[in-house]
C-alpha positions in Angstrom: 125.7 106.6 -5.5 125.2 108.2 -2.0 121.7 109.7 -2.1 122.0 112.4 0.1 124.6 114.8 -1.4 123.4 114.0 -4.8 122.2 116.5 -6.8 119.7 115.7 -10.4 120.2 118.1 -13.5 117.8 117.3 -16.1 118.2 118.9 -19.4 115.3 118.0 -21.9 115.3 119.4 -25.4 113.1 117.8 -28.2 115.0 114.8 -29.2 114.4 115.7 -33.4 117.0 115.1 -35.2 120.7 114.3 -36.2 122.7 116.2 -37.8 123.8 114.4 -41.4 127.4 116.5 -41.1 129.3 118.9 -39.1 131.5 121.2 -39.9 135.1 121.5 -39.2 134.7 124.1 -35.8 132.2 121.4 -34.7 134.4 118.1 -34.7 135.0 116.4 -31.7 137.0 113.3 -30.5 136.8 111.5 -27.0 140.5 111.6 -26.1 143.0 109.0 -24.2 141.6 107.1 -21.4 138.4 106.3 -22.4 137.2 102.5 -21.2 134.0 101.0 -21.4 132.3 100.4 -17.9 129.2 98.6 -16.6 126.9 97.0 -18.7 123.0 96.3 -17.2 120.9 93.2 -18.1 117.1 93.0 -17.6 116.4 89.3 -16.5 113.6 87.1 -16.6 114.6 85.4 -13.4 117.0 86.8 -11.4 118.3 83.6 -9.3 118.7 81.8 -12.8 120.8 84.4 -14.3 122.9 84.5 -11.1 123.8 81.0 -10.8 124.7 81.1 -14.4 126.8 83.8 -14.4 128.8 82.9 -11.2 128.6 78.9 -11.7 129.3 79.3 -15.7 131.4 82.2 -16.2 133.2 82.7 -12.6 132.0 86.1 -11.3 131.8 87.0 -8.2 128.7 88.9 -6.6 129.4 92.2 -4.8 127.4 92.6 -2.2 124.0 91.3 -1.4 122.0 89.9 -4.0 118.9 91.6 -3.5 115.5 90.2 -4.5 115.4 92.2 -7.9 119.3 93.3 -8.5 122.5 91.9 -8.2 125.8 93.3 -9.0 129.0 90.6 -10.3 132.2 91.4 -11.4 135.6 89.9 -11.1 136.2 89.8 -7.5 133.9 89.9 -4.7 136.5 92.4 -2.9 136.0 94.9 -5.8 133.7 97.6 -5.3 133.8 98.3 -9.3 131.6 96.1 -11.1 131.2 94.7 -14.9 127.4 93.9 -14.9 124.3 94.7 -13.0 121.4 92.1 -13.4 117.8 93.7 -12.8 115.0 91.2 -12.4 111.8 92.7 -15.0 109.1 93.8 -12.8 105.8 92.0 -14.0 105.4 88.9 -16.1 104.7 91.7 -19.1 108.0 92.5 -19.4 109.4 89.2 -20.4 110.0 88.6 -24.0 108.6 85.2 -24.0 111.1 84.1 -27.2 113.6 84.6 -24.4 113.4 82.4 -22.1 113.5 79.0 -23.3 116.7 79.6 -25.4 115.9 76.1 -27.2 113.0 77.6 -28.9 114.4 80.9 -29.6 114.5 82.3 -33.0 116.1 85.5 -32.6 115.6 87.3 -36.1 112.2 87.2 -35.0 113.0 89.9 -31.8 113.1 92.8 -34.5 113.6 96.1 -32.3 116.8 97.7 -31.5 119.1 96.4 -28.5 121.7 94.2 -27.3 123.7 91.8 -29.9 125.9 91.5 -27.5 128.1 92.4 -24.8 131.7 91.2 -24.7 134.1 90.3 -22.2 137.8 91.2 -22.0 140.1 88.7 -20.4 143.5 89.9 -20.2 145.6 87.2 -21.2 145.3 84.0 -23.9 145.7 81.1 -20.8 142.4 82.5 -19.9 140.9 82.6 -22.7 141.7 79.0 -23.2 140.6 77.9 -19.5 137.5 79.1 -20.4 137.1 77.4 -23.6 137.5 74.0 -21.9 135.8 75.5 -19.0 132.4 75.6 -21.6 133.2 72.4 -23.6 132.9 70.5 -19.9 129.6 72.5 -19.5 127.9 72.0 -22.7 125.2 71.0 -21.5 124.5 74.4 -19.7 125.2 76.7 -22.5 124.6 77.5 -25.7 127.3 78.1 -28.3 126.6 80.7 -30.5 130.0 79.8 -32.2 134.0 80.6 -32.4 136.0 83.1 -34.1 139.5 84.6 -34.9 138.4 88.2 -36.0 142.4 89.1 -36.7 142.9 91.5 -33.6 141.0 89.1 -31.3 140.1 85.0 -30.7 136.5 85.0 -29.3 134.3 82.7 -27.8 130.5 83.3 -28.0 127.4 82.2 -26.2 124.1 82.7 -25.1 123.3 83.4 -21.1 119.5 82.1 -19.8 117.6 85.0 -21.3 119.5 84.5 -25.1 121.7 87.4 -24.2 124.6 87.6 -26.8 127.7 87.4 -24.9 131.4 87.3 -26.2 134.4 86.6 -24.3 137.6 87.3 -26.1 141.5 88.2 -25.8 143.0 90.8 -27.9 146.3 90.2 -29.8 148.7 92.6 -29.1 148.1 95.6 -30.5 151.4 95.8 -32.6 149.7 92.5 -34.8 146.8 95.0 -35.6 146.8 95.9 -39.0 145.9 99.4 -40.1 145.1 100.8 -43.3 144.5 104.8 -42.4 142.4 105.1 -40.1 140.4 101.4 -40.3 142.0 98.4 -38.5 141.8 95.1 -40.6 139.1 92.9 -38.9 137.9 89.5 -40.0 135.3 86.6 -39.0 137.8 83.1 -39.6 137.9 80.0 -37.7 139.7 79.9 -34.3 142.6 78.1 -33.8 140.7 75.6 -31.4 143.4 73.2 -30.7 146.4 76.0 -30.5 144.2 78.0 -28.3 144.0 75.0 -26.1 147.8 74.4 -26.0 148.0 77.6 -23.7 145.6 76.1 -20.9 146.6 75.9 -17.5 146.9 73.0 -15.3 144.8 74.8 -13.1 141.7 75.6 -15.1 139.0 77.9 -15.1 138.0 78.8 -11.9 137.2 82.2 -11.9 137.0 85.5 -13.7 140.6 86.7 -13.6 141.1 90.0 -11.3 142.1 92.3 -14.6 138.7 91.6 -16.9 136.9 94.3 -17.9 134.1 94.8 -20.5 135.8 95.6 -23.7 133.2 96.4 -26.3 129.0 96.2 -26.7 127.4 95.4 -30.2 124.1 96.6 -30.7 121.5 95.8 -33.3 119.9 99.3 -34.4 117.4 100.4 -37.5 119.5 102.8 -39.4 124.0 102.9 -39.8 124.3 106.5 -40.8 121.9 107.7 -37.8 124.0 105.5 -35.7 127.4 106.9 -37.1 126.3 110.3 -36.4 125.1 109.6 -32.9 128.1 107.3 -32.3 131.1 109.1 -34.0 129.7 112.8 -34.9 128.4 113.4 -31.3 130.3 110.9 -28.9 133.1 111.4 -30.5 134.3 108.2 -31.9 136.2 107.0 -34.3 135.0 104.6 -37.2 137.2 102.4 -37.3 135.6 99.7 -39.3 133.0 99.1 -42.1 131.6 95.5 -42.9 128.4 94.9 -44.7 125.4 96.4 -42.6 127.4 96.9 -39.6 129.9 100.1 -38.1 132.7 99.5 -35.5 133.4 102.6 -33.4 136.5 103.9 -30.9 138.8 105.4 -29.2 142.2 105.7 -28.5 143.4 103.4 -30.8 141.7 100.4 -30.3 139.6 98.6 -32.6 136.3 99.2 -31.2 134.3 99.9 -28.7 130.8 100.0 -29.8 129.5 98.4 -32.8 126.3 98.8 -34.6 124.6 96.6 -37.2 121.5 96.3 -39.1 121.2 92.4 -39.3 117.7 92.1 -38.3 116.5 94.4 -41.2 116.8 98.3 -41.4 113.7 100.0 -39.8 113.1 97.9 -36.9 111.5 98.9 -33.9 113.0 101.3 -31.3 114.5 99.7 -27.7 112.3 98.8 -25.3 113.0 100.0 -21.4 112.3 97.5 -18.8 112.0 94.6 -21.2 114.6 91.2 -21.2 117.5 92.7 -22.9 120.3 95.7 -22.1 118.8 98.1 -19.8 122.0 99.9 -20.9 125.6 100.1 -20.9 128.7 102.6 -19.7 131.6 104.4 -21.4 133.7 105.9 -18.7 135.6 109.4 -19.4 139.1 109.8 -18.3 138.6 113.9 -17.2 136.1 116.1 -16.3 137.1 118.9 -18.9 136.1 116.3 -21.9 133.0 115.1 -19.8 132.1 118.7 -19.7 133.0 119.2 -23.5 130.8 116.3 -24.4 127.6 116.8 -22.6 127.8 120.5 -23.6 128.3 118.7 -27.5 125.5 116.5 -26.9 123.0 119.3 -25.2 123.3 121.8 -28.4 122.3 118.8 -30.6 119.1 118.8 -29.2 119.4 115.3 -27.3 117.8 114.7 -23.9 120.4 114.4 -21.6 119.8 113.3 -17.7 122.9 114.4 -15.3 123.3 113.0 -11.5 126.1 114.4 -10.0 127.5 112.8 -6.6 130.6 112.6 -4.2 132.1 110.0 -6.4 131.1 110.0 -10.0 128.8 112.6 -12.6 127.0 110.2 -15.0 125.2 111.5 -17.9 122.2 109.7 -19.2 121.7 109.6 -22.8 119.6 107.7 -25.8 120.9 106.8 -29.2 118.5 107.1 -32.0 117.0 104.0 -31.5 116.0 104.6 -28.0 119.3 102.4 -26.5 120.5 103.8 -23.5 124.1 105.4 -22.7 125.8 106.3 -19.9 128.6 108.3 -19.5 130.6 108.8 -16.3 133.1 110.7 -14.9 135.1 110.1 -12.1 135.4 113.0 -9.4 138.6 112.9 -8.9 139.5 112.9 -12.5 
């Protein structure tokens, strides 16, 4: 964002509590629209992370990789991008159990943050180009494993730092099975060899133009104080209950964000500047909700951070355990 006709609002209100309920009058839904924008990594070696995510997954960097951030998406032409990578500024940031991914045991990283972040490809061909794309690469990631969760066929891996990522294709939305207002989600085995029908004689070579970041999953210490942040405040909907873990949305789709207590319930809060998410985005579609919802989340005595600009007003907010959220609105919305 331009600097110079920026201009900083910083609300700050004891961050106390959550609210266990709401009332009727105080129920609030993010509306049509909403998308899930930029998600930012903390690195332990910038260069490393680059060459895997450009050499390995196909993006594109977008602009100048500076010595501590770089910014990829899907095209180097497009000014809109999927992640930021921000190299940790002293050797005390780096989680140690990170870096060599051969020696990681991850249950033992007990404090709230990234499971992982997933990536949207918008059609099956590509989904399959990439699954050959990995099996020819094998010895540069690790597989974290392969599923068919019913409204999706997902791949998932590990980058350099043992960041979760999944990269996945959603079925068409008219497969989705509802019952009320939960949509029928499962963990079975993928279809390997009928994925692989659908690749192209071309293979994977890049990120194709329409991906997008289509959901995060986050470990956190407590479900209900993450469904009251997540669906009572944001506005939300659950859409999805499996042991120990929440699935939240909007619009109709099957989720967006998704919470889970896996490493234990109680464990410690997100660590800024550390190897991990720095944080991720959920874009608005109109500044009327934008203002609805950072009016919501001021009267629940949450810190909120606000930098309005030319282009975009983004709203920084914390979850209960400390992860960071940011919410932006378009200008011209």
């Amino acid at each position: 964002m331009p600097k110079n006709n920026s201009i900083v609002i910083n609300i700050k209100v004891d961050q106390n509590h959550l609210s266990s309920s709401s009332s009727p009058k105080e129920q609030f839904s993010v509306g049509s629209g909403m998308s899930m924008g930029p998600v930012s990594l903390a690195v332990s070696d910038l260069n490393k992370s680059v060459d895997f995510y450009k050499s390995v997954l196909g993006f594109k960097t977008i602009g100048k990789v500076l010595d501590d951030r770089a910014l990829l998406g899907a095209s180097s032409r497009d000014s809109l991008y999927l992640l930021e990578l921000l190299q940790v500024k002293s050797p005390h940031d780096i989680d140690s159990n990170k870096v060599d991914i051969s020696e990681v045991d991850v249950t033992n990283r007990r404090r709230a943050g990234l499971y992982h972040f997933a990536i949207l490809l918008p059609e099956r061909k590509f989904l399959a180009d990439m699954l050959q794309n990995l099996s020819n690469k094998r010895d540069e990631v690790y597989f974290d494993g392969l599923a068919d969760h019913l409204v999706s066929e997902s791949i998932y891996i590990r980058d350099p730092d043992f960041n979760g990522i999944e990269i996945y294709r959603d079925r068409p939305s008219s497969e989705w099975n509802w019952r009320g207002n939960y949509v029928e989600m499962a963990t079975l085995p993928l279809n390997t060899a009928d994925l692989l029908k659908e690749s192209t004689m071309n293979g994977w070579k890049e990120m194709p133009v329409k991906t997008t970041i289509g959901h995060v999953h986050l470990h956190v210490s407590n479900t209900e104080k993450a469904r009251q942040f997540y669906q009572e405040i944001l506005g939300l909907q659950l859409t999805a209950r499996i042991p120990n873990a929440l699935f939240f949305a909007a619009d109709g789709y099957h989720h967006h964000v998704a919470t889970n207590t896996w490493l234990g319930t109680g464990i410690a809060k997100a660590m800024p500047g550390s190897v991990g998410l720095n944080y991720f985005t959920i874009r608005l579609s109109n500044k009327e909700e934008f203002a609805k919802l950072l009016d919501r989340i001021a009267h629940r005595n949450i810190v909120l951070a606000r930098t309005d600009s030319s282009e975009s007003s983004v709203a920084v907010v914390h979850d209960a355990d400390g992860i960071e959220i940011r919410l932006q609105c378009e200008q011209s919305k």
